[in-house]
Backbone bond lengths (Angstrom), bond angles and torsions (degrees), N, CA, C in turn:
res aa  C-N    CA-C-N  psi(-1)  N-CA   C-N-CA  omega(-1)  CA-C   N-CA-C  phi
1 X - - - 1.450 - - 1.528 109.39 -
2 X 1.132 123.98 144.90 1.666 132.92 -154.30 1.547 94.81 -95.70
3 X 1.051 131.21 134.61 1.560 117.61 163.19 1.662 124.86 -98.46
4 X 1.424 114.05 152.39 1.168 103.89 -158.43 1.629 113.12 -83.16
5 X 1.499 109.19 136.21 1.350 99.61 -171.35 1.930 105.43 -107.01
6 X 1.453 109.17 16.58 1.686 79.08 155.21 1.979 70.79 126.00
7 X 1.330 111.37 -164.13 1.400 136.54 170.52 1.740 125.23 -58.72
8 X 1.300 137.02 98.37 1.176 103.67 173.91 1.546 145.07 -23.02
9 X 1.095 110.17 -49.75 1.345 102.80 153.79 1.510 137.81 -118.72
10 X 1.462 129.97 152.20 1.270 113.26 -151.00 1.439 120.51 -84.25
11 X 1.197 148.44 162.12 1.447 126.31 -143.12 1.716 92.95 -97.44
12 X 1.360 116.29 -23.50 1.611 107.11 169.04 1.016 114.46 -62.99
13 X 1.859 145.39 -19.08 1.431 136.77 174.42 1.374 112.20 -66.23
14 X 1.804 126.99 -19.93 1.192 129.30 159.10 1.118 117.62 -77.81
15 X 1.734 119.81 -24.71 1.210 110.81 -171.71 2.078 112.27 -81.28
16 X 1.010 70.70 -24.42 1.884 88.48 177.77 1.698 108.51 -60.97
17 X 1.668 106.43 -53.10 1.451 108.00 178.76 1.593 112.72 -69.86
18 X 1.799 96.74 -20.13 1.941 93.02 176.63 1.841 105.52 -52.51
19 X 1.451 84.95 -34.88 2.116 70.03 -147.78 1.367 95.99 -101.94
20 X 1.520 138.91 17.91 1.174 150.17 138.97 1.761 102.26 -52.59
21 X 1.238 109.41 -61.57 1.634 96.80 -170.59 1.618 91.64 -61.28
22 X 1.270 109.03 -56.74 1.664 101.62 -147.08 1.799 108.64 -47.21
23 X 1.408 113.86 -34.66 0.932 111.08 179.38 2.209 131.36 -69.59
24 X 1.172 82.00 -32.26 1.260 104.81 160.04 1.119 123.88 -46.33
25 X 1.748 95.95 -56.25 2.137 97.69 -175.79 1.429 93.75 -65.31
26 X 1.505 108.52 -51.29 1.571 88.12 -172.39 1.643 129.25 -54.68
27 X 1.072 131.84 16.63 1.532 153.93 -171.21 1.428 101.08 -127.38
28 X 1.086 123.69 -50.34 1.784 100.47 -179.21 1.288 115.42 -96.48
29 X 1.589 116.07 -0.93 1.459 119.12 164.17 1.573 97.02 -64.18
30 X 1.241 121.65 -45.03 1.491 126.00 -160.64 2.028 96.01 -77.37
31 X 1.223 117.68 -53.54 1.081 91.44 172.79 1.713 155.75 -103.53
32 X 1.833 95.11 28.08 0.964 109.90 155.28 1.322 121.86 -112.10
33 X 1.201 121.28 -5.71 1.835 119.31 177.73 2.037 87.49 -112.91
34 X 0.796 127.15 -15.71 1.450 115.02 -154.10 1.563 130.66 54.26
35 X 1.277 103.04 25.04 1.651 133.79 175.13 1.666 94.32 -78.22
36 X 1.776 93.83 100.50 1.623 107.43 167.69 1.922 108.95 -77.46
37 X 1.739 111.82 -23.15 1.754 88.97 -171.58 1.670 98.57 -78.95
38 X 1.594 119.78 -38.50 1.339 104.85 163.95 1.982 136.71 -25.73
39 X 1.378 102.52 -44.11 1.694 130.76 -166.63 1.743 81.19 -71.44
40 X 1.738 117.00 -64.02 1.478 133.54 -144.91 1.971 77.37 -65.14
41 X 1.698 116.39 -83.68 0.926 124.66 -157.59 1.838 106.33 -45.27
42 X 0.933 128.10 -68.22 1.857 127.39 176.96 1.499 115.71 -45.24
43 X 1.405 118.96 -21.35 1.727 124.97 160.39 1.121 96.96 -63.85
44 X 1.565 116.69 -71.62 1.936 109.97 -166.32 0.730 119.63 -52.41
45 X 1.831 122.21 -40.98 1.034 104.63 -160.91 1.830 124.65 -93.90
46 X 1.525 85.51 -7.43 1.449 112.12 173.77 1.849 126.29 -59.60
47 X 1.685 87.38 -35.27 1.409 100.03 174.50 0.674 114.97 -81.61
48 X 1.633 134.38 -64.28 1.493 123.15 151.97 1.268 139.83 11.35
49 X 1.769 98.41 -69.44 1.641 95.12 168.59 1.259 102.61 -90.52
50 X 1.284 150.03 36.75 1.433 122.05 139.75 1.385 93.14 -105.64
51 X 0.855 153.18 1.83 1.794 147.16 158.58 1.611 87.56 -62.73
52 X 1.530 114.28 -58.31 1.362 95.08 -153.20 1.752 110.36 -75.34
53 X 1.341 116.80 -12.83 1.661 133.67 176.42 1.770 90.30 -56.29
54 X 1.848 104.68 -64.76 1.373 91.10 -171.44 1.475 127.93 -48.65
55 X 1.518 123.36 -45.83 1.175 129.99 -171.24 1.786 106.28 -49.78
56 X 1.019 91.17 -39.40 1.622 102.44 -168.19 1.366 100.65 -68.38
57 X 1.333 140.32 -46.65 1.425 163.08 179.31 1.855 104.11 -54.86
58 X 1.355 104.29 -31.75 1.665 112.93 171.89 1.915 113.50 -108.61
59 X 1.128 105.09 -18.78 1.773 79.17 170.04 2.051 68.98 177.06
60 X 2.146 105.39 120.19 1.119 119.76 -149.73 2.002 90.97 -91.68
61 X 1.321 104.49 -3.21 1.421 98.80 175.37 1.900 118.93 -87.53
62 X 1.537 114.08 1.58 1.281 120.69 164.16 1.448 109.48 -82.34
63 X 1.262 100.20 98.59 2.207 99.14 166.21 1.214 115.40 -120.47
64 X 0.855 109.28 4.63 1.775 113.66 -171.76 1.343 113.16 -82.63
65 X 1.573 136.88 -10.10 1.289 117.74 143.88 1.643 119.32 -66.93
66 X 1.411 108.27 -62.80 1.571 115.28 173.95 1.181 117.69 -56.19
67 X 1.374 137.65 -13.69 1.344 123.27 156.12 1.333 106.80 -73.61
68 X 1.162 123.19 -63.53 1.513 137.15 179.72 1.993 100.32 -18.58
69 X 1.058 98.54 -62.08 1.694 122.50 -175.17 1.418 91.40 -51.28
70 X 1.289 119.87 -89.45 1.525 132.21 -147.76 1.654 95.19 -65.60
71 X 1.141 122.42 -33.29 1.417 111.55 -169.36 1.964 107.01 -75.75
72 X 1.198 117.84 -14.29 1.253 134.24 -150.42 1.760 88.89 -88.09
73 X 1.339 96.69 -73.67 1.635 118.51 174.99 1.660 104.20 -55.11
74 X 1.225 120.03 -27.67 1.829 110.38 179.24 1.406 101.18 -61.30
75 X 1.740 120.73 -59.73 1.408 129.55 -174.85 1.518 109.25 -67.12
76 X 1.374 150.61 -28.11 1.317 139.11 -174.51 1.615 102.72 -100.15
77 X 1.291 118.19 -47.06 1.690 83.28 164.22 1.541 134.48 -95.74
78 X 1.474 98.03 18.38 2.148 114.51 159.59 1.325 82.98 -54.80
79 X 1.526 104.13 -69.46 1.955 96.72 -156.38 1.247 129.52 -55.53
80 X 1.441 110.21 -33.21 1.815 123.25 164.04 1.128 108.92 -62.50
81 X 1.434 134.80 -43.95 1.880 137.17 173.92 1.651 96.42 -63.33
82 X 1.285 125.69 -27.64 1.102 110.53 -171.01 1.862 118.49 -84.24
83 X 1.385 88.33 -52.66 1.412 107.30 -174.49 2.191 94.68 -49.21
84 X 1.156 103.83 -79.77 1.736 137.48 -168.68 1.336 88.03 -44.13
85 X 1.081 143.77 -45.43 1.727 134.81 -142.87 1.235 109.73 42.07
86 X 1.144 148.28 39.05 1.771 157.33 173.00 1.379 105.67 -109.09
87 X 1.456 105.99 125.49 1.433 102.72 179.66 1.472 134.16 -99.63
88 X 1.837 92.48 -1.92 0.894 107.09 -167.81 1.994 98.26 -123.73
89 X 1.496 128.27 114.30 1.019 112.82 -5.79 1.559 146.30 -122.94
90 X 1.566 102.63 40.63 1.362 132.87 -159.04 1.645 102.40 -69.99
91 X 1.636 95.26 -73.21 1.565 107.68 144.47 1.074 134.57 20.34
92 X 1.522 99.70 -93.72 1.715 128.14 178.87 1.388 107.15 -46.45
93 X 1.143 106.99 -76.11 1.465 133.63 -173.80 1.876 117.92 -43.01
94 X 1.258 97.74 -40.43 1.591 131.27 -165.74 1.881 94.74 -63.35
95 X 1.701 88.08 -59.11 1.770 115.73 174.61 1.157 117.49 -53.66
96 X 0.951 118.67 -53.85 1.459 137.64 177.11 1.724 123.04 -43.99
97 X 1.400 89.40 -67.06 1.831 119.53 167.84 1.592 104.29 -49.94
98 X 1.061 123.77 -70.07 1.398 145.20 168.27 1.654 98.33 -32.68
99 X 1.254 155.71 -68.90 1.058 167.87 174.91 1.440 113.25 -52.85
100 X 1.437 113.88 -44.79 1.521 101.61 176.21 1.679 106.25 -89.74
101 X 1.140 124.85 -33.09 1.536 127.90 -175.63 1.760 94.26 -55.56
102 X 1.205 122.96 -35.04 1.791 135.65 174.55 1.278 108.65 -58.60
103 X 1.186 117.62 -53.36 1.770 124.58 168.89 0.580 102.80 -80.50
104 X 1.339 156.78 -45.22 1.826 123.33 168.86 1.326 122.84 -50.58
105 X 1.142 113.34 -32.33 1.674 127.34 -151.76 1.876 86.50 -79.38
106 X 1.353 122.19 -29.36 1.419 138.19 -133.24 1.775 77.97 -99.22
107 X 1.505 105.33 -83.96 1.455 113.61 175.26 1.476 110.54 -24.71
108 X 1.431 133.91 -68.74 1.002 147.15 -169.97 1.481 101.36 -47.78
109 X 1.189 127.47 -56.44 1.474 110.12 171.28 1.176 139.83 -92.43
110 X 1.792 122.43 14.01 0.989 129.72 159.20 1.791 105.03 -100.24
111 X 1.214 114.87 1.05 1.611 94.45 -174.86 1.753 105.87 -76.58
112 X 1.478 130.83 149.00 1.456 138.08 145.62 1.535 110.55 -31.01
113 X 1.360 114.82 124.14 1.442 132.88 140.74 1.367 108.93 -19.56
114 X 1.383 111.02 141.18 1.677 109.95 -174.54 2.038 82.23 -93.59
């Protein structure tokens, strides 16, 4: 009998593609508006969540940077998706954040007691 090892995939391979986009927008915000706090803000916050992907990638009960991150970015661009009605790229991002702060929240209460 096979034992179960957890999720097909591991929740840092999302967390890795999280802060791939985030970082990204912050790069094509910059090079289609030439908006440097966009470029500044999607670096930080981009690294961040792959700091917080890594942590997770070395022992899956550290979330408290990558939540910290994704939950931060869920509420500041809610309010820009909210205010703007543009989905692109307050939206995205807004969606995005919202979705992984959900899988953490999800993981977190299905993981075993240490």
């Amino acid at each position: 009998m096979q034992k179960n090892t957890g999720p097909m995939v591991p929740l840092h391979y999302f967390g890795f593609g999280y802060a791939a986009l985030v970082a990204t927008g912050g790069i094509i915000g910059y090079a289609k508006a030439g908006s440097v706090p966009s470029l500044a803000a999607g670096l930080f916050f981009g690294s961040l969540a792959g700091l917080g992907a890594y942590q997770l990638s070395q022992d899956p009960r550290n979330i408290w940077v990558f939540l910290a991150t994704s939950g931060t970015l869920a509420g500041i661009m809610g309010m820009r998706f909210y205010h703007s009605g543009k989905f692109m790229p307050a939206g995205l991002i807004a969606g995005a954040s919202l979705l992984m702060v959900a899988k953490l929240g999800i993981s977190m209460l299905n993981r075993p007691e240490p």
